[in-house]
N, C-alpha and C positions, 0 to 999 in steps of 0.2 A: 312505198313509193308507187301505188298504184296509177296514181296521176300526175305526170313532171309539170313541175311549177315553171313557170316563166321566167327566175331567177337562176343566175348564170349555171353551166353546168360546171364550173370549175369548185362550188362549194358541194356538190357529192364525192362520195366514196368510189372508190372504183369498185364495189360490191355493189353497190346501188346502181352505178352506171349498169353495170354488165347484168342487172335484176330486171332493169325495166329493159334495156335492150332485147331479150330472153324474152319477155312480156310481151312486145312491140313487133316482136317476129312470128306471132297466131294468127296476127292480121297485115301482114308488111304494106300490103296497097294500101293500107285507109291511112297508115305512119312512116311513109316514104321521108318524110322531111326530118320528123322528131329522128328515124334510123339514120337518117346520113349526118346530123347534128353529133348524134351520142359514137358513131361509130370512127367518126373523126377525133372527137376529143378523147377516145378509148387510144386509137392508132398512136396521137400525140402524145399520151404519156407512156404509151410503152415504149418510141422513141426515145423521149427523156430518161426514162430508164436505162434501155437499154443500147442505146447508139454509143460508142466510145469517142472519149477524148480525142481531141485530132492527134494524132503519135502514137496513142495508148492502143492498148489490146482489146477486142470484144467482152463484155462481160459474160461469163459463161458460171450458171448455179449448175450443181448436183443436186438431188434428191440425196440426203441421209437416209 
């Protein structure tokens, strides 16, 4: 995923996201828009993730 295609970013991987993100951070001045794009839809589904149910408890992983 060397070059983000114009097609929405909700069809990558969140490995992908965070590959080119990673990628786009050697050069951040030239990819100010593509970083605040990916870095928002990165934010947005850790939200999804991890924001709990309105009553419910935070979810909280261990490491095994």
């Amino acid at each position: 995923m060397s070059e983000m295609s114009t097609a929405p970013i909700e069809q990558f991987s969140d490995e992908a996201l965070m590959h080119r993100l990673f990628e786009l951070y050697e050069h951040p001045e030239d990819h100010a828009a593509e970083i605040a794009a990916l870095d928002a839809a990165i934010l947005a589904r850790l939200a999804a993730t991890y924001t709990p149910d309105p009553g419910g408890s935070p979810r909280i992983r261990f490491a095994a």
